[in-house]
C-alpha positions as CSV (number, residue, x, y, z in Angstrom):
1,X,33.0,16.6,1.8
2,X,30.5,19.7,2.1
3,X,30.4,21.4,5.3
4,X,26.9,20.6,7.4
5,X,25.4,23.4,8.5
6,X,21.9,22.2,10.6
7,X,19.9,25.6,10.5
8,X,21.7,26.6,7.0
9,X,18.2,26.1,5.4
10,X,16.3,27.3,7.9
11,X,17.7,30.7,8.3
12,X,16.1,31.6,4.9
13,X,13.2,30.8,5.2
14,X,10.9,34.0,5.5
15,X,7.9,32.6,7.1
16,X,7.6,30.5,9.9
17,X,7.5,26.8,9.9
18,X,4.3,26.5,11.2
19,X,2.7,29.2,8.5
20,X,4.2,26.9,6.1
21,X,2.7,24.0,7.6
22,X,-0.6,25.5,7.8
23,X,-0.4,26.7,4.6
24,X,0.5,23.6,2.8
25,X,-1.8,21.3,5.0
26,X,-4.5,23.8,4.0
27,X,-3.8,23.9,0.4
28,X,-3.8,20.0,0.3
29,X,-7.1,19.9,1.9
30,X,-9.0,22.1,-0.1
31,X,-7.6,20.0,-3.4
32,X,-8.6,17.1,-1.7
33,X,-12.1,18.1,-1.2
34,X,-12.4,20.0,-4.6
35,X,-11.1,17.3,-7.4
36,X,-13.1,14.8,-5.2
37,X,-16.4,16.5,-4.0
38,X,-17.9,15.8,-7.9
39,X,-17.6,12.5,-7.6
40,X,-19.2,12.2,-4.8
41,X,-23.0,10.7,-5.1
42,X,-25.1,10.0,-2.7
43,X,-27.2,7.4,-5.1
44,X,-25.1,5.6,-7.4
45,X,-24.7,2.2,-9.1
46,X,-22.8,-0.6,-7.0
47,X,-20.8,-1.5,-10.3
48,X,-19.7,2.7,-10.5
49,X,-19.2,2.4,-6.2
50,X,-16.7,-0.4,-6.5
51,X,-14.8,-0.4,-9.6
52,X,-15.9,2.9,-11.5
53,X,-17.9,1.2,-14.5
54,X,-15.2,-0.3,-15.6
55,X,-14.5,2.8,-17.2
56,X,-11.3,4.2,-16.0
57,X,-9.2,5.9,-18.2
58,X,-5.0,5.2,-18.6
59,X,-3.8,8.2,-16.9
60,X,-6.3,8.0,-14.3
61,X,-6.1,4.1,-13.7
62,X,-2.1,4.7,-13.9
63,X,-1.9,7.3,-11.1
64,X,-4.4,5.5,-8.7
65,X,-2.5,2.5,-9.5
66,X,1.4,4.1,-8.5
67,X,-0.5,6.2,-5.3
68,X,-2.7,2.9,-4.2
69,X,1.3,1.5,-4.4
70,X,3.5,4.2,-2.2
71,X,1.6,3.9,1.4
72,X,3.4,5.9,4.5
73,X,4.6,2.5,5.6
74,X,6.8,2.3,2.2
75,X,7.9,5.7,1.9
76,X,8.9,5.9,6.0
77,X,9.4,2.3,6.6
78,X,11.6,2.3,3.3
79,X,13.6,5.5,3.7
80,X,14.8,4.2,7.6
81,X,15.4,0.7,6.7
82,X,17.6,1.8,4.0
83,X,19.6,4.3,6.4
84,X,20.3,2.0,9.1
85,X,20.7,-1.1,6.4
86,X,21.9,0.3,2.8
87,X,21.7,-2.1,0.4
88,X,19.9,-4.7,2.5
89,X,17.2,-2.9,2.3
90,X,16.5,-1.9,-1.4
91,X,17.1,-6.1,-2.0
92,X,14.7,-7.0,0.4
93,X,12.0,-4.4,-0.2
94,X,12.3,-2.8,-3.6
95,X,13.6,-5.7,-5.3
96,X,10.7,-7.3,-4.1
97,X,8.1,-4.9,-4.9
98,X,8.8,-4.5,-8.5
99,X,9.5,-7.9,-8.4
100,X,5.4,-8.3,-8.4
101,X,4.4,-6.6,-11.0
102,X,6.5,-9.6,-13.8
103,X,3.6,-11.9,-13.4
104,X,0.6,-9.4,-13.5
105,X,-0.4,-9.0,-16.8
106,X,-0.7,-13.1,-17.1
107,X,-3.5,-11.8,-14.6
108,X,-5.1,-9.2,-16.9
109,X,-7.2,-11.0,-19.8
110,X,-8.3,-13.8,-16.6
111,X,-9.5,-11.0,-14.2
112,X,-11.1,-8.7,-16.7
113,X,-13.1,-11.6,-18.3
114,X,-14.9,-12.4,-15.2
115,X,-17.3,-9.4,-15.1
116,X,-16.4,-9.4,-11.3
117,X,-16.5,-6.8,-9.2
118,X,-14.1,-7.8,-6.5
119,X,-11.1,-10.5,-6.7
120,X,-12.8,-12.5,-4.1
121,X,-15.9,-13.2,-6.2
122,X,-13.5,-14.2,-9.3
123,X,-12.1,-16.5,-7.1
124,X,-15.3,-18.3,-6.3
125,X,-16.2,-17.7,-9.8
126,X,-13.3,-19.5,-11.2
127,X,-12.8,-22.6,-9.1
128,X,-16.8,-23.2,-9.0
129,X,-17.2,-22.6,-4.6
130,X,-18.5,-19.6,-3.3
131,X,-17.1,-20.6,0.0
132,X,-13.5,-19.4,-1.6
133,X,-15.2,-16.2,-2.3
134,X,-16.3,-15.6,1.6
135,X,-12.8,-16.8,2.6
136,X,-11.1,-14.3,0.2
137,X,-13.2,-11.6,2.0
138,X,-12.5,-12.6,5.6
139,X,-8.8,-12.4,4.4
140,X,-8.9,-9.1,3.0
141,X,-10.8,-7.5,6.2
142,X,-8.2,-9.7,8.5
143,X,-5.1,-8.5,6.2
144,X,-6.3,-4.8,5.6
145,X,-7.9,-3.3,8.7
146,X,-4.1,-3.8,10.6
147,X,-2.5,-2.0,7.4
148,X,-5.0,0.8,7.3
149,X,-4.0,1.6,11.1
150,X,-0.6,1.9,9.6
151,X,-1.6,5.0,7.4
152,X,-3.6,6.3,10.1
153,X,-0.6,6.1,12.6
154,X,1.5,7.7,9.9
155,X,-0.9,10.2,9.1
156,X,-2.1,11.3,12.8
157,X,1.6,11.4,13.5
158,X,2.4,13.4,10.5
159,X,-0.5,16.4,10.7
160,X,0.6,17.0,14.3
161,X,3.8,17.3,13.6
162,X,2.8,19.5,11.3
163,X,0.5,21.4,13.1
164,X,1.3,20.8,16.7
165,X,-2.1,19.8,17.8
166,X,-2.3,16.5,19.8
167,X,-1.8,13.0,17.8
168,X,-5.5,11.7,19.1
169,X,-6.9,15.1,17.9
170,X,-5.1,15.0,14.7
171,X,-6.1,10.9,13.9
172,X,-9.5,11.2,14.3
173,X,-10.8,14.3,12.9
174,X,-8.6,14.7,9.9
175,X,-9.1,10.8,9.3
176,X,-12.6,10.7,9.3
177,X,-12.2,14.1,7.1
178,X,-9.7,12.7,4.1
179,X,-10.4,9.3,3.9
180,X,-14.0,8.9,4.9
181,X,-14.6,11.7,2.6
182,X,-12.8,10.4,-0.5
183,X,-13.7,6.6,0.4
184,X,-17.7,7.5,0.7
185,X,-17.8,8.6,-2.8
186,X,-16.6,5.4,-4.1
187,X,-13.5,4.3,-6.8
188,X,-14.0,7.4,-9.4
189,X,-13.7,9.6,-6.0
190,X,-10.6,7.1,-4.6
191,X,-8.6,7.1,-8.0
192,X,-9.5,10.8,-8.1
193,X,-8.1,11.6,-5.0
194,X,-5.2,9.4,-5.5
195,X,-4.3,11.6,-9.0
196,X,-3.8,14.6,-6.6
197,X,-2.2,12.1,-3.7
198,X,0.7,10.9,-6.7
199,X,1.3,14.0,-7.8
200,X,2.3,15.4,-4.3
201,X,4.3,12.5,-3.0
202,X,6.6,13.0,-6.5
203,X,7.1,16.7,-5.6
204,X,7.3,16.3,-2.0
205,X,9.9,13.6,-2.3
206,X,11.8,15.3,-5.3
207,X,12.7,18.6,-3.3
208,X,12.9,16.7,-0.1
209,X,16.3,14.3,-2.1
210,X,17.0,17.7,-4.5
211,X,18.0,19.6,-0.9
212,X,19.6,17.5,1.0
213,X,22.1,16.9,-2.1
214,X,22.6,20.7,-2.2
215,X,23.0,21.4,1.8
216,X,24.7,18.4,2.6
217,X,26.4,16.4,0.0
218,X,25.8,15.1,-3.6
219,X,24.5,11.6,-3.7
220,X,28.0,10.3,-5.5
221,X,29.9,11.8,-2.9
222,X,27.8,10.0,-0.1
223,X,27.9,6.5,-1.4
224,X,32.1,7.5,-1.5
225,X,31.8,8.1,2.2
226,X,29.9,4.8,2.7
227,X,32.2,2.5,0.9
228,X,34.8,4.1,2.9
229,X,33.9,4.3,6.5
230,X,31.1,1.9,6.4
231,X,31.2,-0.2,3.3
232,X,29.1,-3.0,5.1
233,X,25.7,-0.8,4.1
234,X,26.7,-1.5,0.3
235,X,27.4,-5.1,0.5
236,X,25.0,-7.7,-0.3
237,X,27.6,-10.4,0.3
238,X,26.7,-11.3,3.9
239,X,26.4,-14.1,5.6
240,X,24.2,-17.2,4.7
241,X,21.4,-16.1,6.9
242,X,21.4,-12.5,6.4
243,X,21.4,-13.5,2.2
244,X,18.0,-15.9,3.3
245,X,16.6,-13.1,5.1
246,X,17.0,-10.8,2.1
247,X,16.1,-13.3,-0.7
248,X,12.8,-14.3,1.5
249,X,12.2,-10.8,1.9
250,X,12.3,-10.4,-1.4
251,X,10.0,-13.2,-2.4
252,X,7.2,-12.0,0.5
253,X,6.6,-8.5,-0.4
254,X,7.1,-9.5,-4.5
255,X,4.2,-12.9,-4.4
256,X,2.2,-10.8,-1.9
257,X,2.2,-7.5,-4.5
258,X,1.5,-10.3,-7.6
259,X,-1.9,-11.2,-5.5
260,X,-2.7,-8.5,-3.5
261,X,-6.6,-7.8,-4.5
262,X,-6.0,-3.6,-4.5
263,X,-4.0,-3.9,-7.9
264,X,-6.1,-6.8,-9.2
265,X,-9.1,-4.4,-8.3
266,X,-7.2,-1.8,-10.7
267,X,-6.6,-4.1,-13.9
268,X,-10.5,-4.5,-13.4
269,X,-12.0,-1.2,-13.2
270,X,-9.8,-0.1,-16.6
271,X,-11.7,0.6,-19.6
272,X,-9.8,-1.7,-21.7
273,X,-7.5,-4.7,-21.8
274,X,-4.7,-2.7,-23.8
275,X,-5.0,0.3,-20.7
276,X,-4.3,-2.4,-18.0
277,X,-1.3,-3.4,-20.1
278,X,-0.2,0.2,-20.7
279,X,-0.7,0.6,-16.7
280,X,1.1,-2.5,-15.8
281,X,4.1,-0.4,-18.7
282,X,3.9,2.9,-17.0
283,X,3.6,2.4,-13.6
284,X,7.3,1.1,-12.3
285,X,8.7,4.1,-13.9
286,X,6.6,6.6,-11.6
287,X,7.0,4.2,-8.6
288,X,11.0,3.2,-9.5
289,X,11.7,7.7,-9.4
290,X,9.9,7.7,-5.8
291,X,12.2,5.1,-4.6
292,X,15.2,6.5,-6.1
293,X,14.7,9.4,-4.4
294,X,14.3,7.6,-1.4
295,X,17.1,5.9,-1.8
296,X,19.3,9.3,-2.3
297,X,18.0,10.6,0.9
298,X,18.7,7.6,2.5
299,X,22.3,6.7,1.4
300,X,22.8,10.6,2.2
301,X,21.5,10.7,5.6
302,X,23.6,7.3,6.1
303,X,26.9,8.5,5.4
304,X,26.7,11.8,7.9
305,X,27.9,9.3,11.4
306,X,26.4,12.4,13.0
307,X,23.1,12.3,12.3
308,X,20.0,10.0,13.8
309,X,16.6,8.9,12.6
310,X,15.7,8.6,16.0
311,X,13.3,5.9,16.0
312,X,11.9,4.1,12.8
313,X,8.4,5.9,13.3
314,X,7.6,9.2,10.8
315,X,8.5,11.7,13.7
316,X,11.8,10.7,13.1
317,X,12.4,11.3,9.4
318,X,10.4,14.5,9.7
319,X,12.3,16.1,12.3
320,X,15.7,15.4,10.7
321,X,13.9,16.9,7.5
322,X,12.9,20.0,9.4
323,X,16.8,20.3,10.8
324,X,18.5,19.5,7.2
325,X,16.0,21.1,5.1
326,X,14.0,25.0,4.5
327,X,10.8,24.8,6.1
328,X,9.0,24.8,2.9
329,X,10.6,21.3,1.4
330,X,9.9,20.1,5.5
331,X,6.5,20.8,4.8
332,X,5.9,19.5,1.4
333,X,7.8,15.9,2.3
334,X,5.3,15.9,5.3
335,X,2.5,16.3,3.3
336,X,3.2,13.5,0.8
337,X,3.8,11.3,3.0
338,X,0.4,12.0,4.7
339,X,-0.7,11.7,0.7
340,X,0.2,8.2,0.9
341,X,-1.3,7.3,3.9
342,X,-4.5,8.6,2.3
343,X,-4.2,7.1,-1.1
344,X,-3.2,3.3,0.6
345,X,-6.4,3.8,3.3
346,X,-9.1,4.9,0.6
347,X,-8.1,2.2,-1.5
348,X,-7.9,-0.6,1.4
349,X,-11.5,1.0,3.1
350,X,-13.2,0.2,-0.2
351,X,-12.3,-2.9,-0.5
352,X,-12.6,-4.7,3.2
353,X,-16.3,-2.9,2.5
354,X,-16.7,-4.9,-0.3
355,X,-15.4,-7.7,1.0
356,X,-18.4,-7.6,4.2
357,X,-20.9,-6.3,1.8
358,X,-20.3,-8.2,-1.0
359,X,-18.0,-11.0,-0.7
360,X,-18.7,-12.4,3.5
361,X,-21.8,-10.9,4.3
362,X,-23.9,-12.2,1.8
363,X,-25.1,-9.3,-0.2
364,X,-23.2,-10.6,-3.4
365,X,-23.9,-14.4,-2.1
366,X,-22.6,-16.5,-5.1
367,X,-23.5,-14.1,-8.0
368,X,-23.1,-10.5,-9.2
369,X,-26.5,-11.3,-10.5
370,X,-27.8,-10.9,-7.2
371,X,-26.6,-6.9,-6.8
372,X,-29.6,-4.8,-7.3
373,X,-29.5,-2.5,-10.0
374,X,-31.9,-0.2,-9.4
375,X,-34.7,1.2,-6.9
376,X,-34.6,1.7,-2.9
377,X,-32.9,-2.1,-3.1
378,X,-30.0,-0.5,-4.5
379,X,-29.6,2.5,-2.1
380,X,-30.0,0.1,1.1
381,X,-27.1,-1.1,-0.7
382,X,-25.0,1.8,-0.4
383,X,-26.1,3.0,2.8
384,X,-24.6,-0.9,4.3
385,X,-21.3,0.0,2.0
386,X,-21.3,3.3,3.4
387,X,-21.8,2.0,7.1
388,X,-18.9,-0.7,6.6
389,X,-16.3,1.5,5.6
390,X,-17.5,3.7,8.7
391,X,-17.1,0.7,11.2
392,X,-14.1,-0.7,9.2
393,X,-12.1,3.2,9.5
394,X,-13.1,3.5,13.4
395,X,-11.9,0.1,14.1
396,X,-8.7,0.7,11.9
397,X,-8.2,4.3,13.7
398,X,-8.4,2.5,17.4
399,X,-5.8,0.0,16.6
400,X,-3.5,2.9,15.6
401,X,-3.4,3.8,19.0
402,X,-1.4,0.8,20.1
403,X,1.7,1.4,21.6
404,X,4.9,0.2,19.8
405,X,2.6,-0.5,16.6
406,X,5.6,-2.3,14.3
407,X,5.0,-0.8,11.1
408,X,6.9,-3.4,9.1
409,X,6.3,-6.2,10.9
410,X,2.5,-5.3,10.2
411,X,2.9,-5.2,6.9
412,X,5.2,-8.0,5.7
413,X,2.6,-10.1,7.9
414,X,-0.3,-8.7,6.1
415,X,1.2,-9.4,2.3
416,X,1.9,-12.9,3.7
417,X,-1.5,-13.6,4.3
418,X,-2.4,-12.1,1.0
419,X,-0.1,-14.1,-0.9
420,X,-0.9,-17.3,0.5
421,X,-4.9,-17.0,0.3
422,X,-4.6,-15.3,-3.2
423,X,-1.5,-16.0,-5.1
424,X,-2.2,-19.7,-6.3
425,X,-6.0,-19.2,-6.9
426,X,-5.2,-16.1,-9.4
427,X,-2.7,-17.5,-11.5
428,X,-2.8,-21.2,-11.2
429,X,-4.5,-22.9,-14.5
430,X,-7.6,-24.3,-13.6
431,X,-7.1,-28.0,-12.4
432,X,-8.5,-28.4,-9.2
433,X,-11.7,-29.9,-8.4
434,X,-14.1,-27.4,-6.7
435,X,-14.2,-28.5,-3.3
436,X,-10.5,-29.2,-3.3
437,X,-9.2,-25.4,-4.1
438,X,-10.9,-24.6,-0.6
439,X,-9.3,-27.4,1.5
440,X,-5.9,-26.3,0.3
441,X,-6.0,-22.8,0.5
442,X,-8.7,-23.2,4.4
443,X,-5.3,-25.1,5.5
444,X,-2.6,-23.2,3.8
445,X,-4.1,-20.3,6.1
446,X,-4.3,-22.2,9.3
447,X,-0.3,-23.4,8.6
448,X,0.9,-19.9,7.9
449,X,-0.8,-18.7,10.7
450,X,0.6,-21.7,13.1
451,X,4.3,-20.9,12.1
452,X,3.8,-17.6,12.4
453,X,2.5,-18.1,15.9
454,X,5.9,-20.2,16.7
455,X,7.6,-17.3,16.1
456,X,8.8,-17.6,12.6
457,X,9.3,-14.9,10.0
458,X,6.3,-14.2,8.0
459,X,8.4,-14.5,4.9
460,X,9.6,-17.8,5.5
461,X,6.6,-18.7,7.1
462,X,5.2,-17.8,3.7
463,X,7.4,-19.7,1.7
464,X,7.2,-22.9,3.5
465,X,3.4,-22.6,3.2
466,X,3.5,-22.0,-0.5
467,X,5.6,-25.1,-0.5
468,X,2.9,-27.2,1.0
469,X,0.3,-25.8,-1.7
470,X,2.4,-26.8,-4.1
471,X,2.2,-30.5,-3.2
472,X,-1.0,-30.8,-2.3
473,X,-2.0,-29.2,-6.0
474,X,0.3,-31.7,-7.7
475,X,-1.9,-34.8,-7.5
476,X,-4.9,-33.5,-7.2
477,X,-4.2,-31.4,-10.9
478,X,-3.6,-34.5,-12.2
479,X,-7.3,-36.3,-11.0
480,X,-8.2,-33.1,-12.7
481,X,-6.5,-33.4,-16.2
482,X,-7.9,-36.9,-16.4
């Protein structure tokens, strides 16, 4: 085993950490602003504000996809599951993730037919009710504004840990900076950003897994360690309930990525069929590296008895980075995983506009036909998109200053929802009656919620829900087919 030395790293570096910092948060801020200030309109079309023109190249559409995928909550959330739980945690999460992407492309030719402009108007589209298409939208805003707090808590946390300013000061300015700026200029300026956001959370989590193998121990000789001294982390043959927990995990996070509208939106807004398939090829590749990484660091942090997280927010992570690591790594780890806060927020921002713009508040009403094209009709337009995502990111940026905000818990509850409003509708074959896919999904919602109120796990919660749509879609499929 290799010697730890804490401050090994740290007594090279030539610069101080916060120089570093500043230099890195710097440099990350003036990319931001540059790749995206282009693309930033003040008068554009509705169709170019929400999915780009449908118009969206393969490499760009593949990196927005990937950075839309790796928010702070997976790359955090992931990294200290996996150290205090080992292979638990890769089943349950990872497993599940990629597990989401099998049934996607049966979603591609269905979703890009539509013309649509958001998942909740396909919806309503499809199955003939625009009431589907308002609930769709109050599910989004209820499902993402709780998740965008998420990146903002990780990212306020993250820039004054980086700078040493105070976490209020930090969340709201550089908030409003990053993602109001990126998020105002609409999906060509979100999938722009999110290029730059990829590309710094592979680097930052590349050197961050490169030097801890170096200064503390190679990633073989860690999983050794493990299997000797605490082989429980590596076993997935637990008990009965800790194998549900696991396999319903699994399921949650997997049916809630197969529905979740921000990578429907994405197989929309490409230019053609054949580049939402080459997307759908591409991207677990990019996102499987980033959690192999992960996964390194994790299993190697893990098998030092000596070391702590301490606490399952970023701070935690980041500090034992800044101990472990040279100040420059530190810095670049902290900044992608403020990258991924960005790129999940921008994303999430458009779409709960969209969804009180377009899909609740009536602007859309039961046709695309009803967007104005042109004129001051279309600027009022974007001035109430640009208002909503103002409201939508101050709400979002006030919940993050919740106390004890449960990162995880946040999110497996917000895929749940997800899943069980979107999942069925997307890739069920059309056999419902009109007014029946809006009973069963209305009270598929007000069950999940119910158990989750008694206290049961979201995932299970989930499952049993999905159970109930299935049965109540049985008969009424077949009144259809006759």
């Amino acid at each position: 085993m290799h010697e730890h030395h804490p401050n090994k790293a740290e007594e090279k570096d030539k610069m101080p950490p916060l120089a570093i910092n500043l230099i890195a948060f710097s440099g990350y801020t003036l990319a931001i602003i540059l790749l995206t200030g282009q693309t930033f309109p003040w008068r554009d079309s509705i169709r170019n504000f929400y999915i780009g023109g449908r118009n969206i190249g393969i490499f760009m559409s593949t990196m927005t996809f990937c950075a839309t995928w790796l928010s702070a909550a997976s790359i955090v959330g992931f990294t200290t599951w996996m150290v205090y739980d080992g292979a638990a945690a890769f089943a349950g999460s990872v497993n599940g993730w990629l597990l989401g992407l099998i049934p996607m492309p049966l979603a591609v030719l269905r979703l890009r037919a539509s013309k649509c402009v958001s998942v909740p108007e396909f919806v309503g589209k499809f199955y003939g009710d625009s009431r589907l298409m308002r609930l769709g939208g109050a599910v989004l805003l209820a499902s993402y504004v709780p998740y965008i707090a998420i990146q903002f808590k990780a990212f306020g946390l993250v820039a004054s840990h980086m700078l040493g300013i105070p976490y209020g000061f930090s969340s709201t300015a550089l908030v409003y900076l990053f993602v109001l700026y990126t998020t105002f200029g609409g999906y060509r300026s979100v999938a722009k950003s999110d290029a730059l956001n990829l590309i710094v959370i592979l680097i930052g989590v590349l050197v961050a897994a490169l030097e801890l193998n170096i200064n503390l121990k190679p990633i073989w000789t860690a999983i050794r360690d493990i299997s000797t001294y605490s082989p429980s982390k590596l076993n997935l043959s637990r008990s009965p309930a800790e194998s549900l927990q696991i396999i319903s995990s699994a399921l949650a996070w997997g049916l809630g990525v197969a529905a979740n509208p921000q990578y429907g939106i994405r197989i929309i807004a490409c230019r053609k069929h054949n580049d939402a398939f080459a997307v759908l090829s591409i991207s677990p590749f990019l996102i499987g590296l980033v959690y192999l990484l992960l996964s390194s660091m994790a299993l190697i942090i893990s098998s030092i008895p000596s070391m702590s997280l301490q606490g399952a927010n970023p701070e935690g992570l980041l500090n034992l980075l800044d101990s472990q690591c040279s100040s420059l790594v530190a810095s670049l780890f902290s900044v992608s995983v403020m990258a991924a806060a960005v790129s999940t927020a921008n994303s999430q921002l458009l779409l709960a506009a969209s969804a009180i713009c377009h899909d609740i508040g009536g602007l859309g009403r039961d046709s695309i036909s009803s967007i104005p094209t042109k004129g001051t009709n279309q600027d009022h337009w974007m001035l109430w998109n640009r208002g909503a995502i103002l409201i939508i990111a101050t709400t979002a940026l006030v919940m993050s200053h919740i106390p004890n905000y449960d990162i995880m818990f946040v999110g497996r509850l917000s895929w749940t929802f997800v899943a069980v409003s979107f999942l069925t509708p997307i890739y069920l074959p059309r056999k419902l009656g009109n007014r029946m896919s809006f009973a069963i999904i209305s009270w598929s919602l007000i069950i999940h919620t119910i158990l989750c109120g008694l206290r049961i796990p979201p995932e299970v919660s989930m499952l049993i829900t999905m159970g109930f749509q299935g049965i109540a879609i049985i008969p009424w499929g077949e009144i259809r087919i006759r």
